[in-house]
N, C-alpha and C positions, 0 to 999 in steps of 0.2 A: 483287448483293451487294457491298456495299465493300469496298476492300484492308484486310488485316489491319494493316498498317503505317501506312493512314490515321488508323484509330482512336484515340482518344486514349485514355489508360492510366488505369485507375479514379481517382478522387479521395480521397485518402487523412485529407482534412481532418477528417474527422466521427470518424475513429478517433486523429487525434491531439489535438482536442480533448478527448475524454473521457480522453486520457491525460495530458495536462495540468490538466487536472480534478483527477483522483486523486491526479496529484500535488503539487498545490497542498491536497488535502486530506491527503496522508499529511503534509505540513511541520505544516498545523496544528495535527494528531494529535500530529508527534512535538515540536511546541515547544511543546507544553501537558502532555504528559506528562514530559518532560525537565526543565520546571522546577515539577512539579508539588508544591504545600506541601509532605506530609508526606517526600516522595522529596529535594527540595533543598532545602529547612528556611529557604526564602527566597518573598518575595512572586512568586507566577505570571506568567511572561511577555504572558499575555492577560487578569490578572487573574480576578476570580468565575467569567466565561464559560471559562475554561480548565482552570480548578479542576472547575468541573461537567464537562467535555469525560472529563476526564482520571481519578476517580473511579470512573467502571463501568468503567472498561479494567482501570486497576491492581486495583481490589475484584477482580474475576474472575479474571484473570492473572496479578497479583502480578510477578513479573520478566521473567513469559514476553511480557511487553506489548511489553519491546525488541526481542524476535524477530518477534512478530507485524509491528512496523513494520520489522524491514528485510526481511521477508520483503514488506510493503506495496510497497516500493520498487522491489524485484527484479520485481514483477509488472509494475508500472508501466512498468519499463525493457522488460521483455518486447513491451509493447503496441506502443513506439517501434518497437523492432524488428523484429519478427516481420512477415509477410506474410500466411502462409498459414493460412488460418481451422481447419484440424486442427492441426496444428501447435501452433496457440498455444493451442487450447484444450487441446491433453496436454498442455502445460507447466505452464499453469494447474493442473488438477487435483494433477501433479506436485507442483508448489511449494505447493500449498493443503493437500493435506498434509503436507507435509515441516515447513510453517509451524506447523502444527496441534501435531502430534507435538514440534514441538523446543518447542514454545510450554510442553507441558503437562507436559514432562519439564524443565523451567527451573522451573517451579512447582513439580513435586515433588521436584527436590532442592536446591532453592533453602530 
């Protein structure tokens, strides 16, 4: 049996990929709805493709779209962080409804 101390330490590549992933997708989430027509009364920063991105978010969500993405981001950051596979998934659940709940009480008193 090998030393423990031989071994080399998991590779954490494949978990920081898909966190960099989501977060290259939460930027283009949140720069397509940040300057989305009818919200900034100005031409879309990704153009037609951003407009269309940005439309089922805001139609659904209505204001609660801005909590949903920084709640996007806190998850993201989490992934960076975290290690332990229970751990992050209570967080996750955590924050997915906390996200959920603040999202649809922004919509209703918004």
């Amino acid at each position: 049996m090998p030393d423990r101390s031989a071994e080399s330490p998991p590779s954490r590549y494949r978990l920081d990929a898909v966190a960099l992933t989501l977060l290259l997708a939460g930027g283009v989430l949140a720069a397509s709805v940040a300057t989305y027509r009818p919200l900034a009364g100005r031409e879309n920063l990704l153009g037609g493709f951003g407009d269309e991105l940005a439309r089922p978010l805001t139609d659904a969500l209505g204001w609660g779209v801005a909590l949903l993405l920084a709640g996007w981001f806190v998850l993201t950051g989490l992934l960076i962080v975290n290690r332990s596979p229970v751990r992050l998934s209570i967080r996750f659940l955590g924050w997915g409804v906390l996200t959920v709940c603040a999202a649809v009480a922004a919509d209703w008193f918004g």
